[in-house]
N, C-alpha and C positions, 0 to 999 in steps of 0.2 A: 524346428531348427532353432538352435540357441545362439544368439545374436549379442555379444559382446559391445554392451555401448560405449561403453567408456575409451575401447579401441575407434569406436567408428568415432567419438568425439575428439580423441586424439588427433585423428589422421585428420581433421580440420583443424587444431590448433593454428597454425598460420594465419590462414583465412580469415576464421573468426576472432583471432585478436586483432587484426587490423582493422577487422569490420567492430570491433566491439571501441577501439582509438578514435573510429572516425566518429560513432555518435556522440563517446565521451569529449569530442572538441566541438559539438554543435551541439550543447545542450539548449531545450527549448522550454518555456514556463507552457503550463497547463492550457490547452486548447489553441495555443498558436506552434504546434510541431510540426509545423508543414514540410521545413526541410529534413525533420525524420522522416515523416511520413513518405517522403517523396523517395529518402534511401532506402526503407524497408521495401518499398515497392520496389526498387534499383534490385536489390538484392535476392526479391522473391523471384523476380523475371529470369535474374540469370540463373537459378536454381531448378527452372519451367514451373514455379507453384503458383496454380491461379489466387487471385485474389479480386477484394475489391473495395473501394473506399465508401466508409460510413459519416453521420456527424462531421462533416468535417478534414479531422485529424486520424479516424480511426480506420483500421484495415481490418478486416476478415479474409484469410486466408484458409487454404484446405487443399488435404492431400489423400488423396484416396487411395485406399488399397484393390489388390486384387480379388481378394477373399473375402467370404462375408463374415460379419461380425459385429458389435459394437462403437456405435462411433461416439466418440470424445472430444471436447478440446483441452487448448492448452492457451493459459493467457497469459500476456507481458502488458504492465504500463510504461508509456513512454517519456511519460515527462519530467520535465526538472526542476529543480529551487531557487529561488531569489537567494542565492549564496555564491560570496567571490571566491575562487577558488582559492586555495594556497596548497598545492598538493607538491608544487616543483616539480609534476612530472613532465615526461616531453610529448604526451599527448594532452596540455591541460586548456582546459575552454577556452576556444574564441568569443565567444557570447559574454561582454561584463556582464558582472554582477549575475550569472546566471553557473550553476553546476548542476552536473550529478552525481548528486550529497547524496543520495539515498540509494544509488546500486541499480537507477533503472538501465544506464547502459550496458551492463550487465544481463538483466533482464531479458531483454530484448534481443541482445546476441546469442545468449542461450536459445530463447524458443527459435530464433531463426538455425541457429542449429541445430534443435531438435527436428526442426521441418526439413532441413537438408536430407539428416538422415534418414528419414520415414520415409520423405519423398526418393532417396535411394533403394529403399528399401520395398518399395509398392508391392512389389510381386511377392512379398509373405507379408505383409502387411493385412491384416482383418480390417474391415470399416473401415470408418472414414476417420481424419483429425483435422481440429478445425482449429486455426491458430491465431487469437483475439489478442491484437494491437491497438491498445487502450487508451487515449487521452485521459489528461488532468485528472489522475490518482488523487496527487497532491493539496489540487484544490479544492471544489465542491463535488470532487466524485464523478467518473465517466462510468463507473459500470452501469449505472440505470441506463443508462443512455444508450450502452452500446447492446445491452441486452433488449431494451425495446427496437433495435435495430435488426434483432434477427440473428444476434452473432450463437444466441444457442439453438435455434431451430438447428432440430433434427440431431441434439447433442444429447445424451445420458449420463455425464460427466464430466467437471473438469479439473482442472489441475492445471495452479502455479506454485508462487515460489518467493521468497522475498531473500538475499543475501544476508546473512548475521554475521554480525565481527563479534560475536562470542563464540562463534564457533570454526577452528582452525580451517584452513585453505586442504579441501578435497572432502570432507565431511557434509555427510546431509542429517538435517533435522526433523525426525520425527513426531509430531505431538497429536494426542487423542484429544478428544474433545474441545473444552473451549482454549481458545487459543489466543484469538487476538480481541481487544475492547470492542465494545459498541459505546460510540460517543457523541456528544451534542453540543455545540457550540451554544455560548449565550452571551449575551448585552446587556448591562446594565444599566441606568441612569439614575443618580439618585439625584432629585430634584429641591435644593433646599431654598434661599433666601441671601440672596448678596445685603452686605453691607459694609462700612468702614471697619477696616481691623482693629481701629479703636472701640467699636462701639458693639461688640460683638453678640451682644444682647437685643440688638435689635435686626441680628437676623439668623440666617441657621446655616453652619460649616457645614458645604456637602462633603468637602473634605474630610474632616473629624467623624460623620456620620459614613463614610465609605471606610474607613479605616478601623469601624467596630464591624463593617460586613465582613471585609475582608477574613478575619480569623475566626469568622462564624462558619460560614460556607465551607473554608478551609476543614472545617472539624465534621462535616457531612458527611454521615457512615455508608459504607457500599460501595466503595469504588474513590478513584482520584478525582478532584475541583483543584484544578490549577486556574492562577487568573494571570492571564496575561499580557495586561496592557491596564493601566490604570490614569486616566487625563484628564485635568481640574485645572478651576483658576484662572485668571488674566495677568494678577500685576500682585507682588509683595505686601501690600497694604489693604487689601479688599480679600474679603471671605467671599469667597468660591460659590456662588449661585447653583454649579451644575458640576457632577462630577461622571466620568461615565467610566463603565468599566467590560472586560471583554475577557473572554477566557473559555475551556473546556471542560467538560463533566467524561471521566471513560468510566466504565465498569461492564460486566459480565453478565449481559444477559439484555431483553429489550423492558423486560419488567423492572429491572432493577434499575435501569435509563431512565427510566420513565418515574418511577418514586423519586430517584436524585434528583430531576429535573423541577418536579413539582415540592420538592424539599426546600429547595435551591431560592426558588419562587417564594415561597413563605416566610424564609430568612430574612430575606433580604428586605420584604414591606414590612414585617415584626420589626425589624432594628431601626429601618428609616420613622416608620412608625414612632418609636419612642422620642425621636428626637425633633419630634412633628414634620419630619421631611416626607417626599413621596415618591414612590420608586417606580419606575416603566423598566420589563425585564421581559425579556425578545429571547426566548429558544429555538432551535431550530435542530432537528434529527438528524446525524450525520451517517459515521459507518453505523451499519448494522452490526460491525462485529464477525470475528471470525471464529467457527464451530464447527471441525472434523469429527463431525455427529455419526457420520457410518463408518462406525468400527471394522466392516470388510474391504469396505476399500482401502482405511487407511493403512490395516494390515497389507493390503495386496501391493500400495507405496513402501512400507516400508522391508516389503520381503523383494520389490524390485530394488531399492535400495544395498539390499546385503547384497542381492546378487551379482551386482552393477559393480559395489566399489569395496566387498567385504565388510563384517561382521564388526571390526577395528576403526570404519568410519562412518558410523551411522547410531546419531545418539538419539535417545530418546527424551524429549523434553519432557519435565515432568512437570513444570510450572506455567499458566496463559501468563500472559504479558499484558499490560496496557497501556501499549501503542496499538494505533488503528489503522487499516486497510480498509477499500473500500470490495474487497475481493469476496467478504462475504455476503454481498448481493447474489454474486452466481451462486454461493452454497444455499440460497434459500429457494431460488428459480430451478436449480436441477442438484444434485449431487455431487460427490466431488473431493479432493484434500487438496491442504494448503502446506507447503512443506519449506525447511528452510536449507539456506545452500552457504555452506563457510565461505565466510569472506577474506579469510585470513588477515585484516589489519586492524593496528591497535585502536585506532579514531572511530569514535561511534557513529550511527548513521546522521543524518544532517549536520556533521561537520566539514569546517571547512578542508580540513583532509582526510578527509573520508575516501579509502580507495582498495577494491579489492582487488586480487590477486588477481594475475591471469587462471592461474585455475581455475578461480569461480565458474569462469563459463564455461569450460569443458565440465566441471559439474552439474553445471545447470543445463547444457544439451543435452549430455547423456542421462540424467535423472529424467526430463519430461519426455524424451524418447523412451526412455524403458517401463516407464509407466503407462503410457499412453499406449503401446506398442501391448503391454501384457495384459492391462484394463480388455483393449478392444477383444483381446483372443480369447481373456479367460474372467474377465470383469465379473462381479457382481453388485449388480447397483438395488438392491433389495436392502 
């Protein structure tokens, strides 16, 4: 039976834009989403989808079919950014200084749409779908977290989704292979010698010696070194004893993280080096990076895609990005594609108006419905 999602997404359009208002006016920072938490469960209940809480913040949800088949999930993150809004809309956060800058209320309304309709749908439904509601994306990463919690036992694939404001309102984006960075935070210190800024010979500018690292690291081949955050100093008249600095490394691949990383590390005591300063440099492995490595399933995403919303709105990205998700965790634990869903508005993502269209989420229900729904009947995860 051929199942029209983007009709079955429509015919929730109401529902889930009101449901998609309420999280965008309760945005919550990384691992304190309790009051999402507590609506996604609100909302799973009235649906009848069991579930059940993880870590915390996180929900594992699933809806079984009649038929046998393959079973999948589908993940959403739930949380938000230390950003005030300024969107002037008339759903816009109650939460100071808190939004979401980055499309997860979106997210989240999507997969609970997709789960509406799958769980409508049980009786031709193959296997199972399991629908992984994710704490603190944003911060140090909840997928390890919630994957050591079992949210993919007994899963053979999944599939999310992140919104793009490159790409118009109803459009999905397709991409092969690598896709999103694998990146590493790291801390600097370069440690030199206070003394009078008269007498500047008899100590050593950590200042002046971070401001020859700075455009050194910056020149690091294989990927982007952004630094951002740079902190020296006490008072106008005294040379700077200690300077510290903070920033990310992204690029393509975990080999290639790992050469920048230990690059990065060499720079930085070479240059302190010269200027007899001495440097402490703290790295620390972040996303793993995103890689729609199985060319069949992404094909099997991207041929639900045409089917879903036609031929006319489903683009193929031809270029990885380096920005980072922590979504490629699950693609290393089980199989899977990452896809993206038009956001329709001009403001990039982490800005402070940053805001997609109501379509989004009837894009994003009916894409991880139609994937999930065709993976489980006719998947192939080889």
């Amino acid at each position: 039976m051929l199942v029209n999602f983007l009709e079955e997404a429509e015919n929730l359009r109401g529902k889930l834009t009101e449901i998609r208002k309420e999280f965008h006016r309760n945005p919550e920072i990384g691992d304190h989403e309790f009051h999402t938490a507590e609506l996604i469960e609100k909302y799973l209940d009235e649906a009848g989808i069991t579930h059940r809480r993880v870590i915390g913040t996180g929900i594992i949800a699933r809806v079984d079919g009649k038929l046998s088949g393959r079973n999948c999930a589908v993940r959403s993150d739930i949380d938000a950014l230390p950003v005030t809004e300024a969107t002037g809309c008339d759903f816009v956060s109650k939460n100071p200084g808190m939004m979401h800058a980055c499309g997860h209320d979106v997210h989240i309304t999507g997969a609970l749409g997709a789960a509406m309709i799958l769980h409508s749908r049980r009786d031709e439904l193959s296997g199972s779908v399991t629908f992984i509601f994710q704490p603190n994306e944003e911060g140090d990463g909840g997928a390890d977290r919630m994957i050591e919690a079992g949210c993919l036992d007994d899963v053979e694939a999944v599939f999310g989704c992140h919104v793009d404001p490159a790409l118009p309102a109803g459009h999905v984006g397709i991409k092969y292979g690598d896709f999103y960075a694998a990146s590493a935070t790291w801390k600097v210190s370069v440690i030199g010698k206070s003394a009078h800024g008269a007498q500047r010979d008899k100590g050593i500018d950590s200042i002046e010696v971070a401001s020859h690292i700075v455009p050194e690291i910056l020149r690091i081949p294989g990927g982007v070194v952004s630094v951002g955050m740079l902190h020296a100093g006490t008072a106008n008249n005294i040379l700077a004893g200690r300077a510290e600095m903070a920033g990310i490394i992204r690029t393509y691949g975990l080999e290639a993280r790992s050469r920048m990383c230990n690059e990065l590390r060499e720079v930085c005591e070479n240059v302190a080096g010269k200027f007899g300063a001495k440097c402490e440099c703290a790295i620390t492995d972040s996303c793993v990076g995103i890689v729609n490595d199985n060319d069949r399933i992404t094909a099997m995403c991207e041929a639900s895609a045409r089917e879903t919303f036609g031929d006319s709105r489903v683009d193929i990205i031809e270029r990885p990005l380096f920005i980072s998700e922590d979504f490629g965790s699950y693609l290393i634990a089980k199989t899977g594609c990452f896809y993206h869903i038009g956001a329709g508005c001009e403001y990039p993502l982490h800005s402070d108006k940053f805001l997609p269209v109501p379509d989004a989420i009837i894009t994003a229900a009916a894409m991880h419905s139609s994937s999930a729904y065709n993976y489980n009947k006719t998947g192939d995860s080889k």
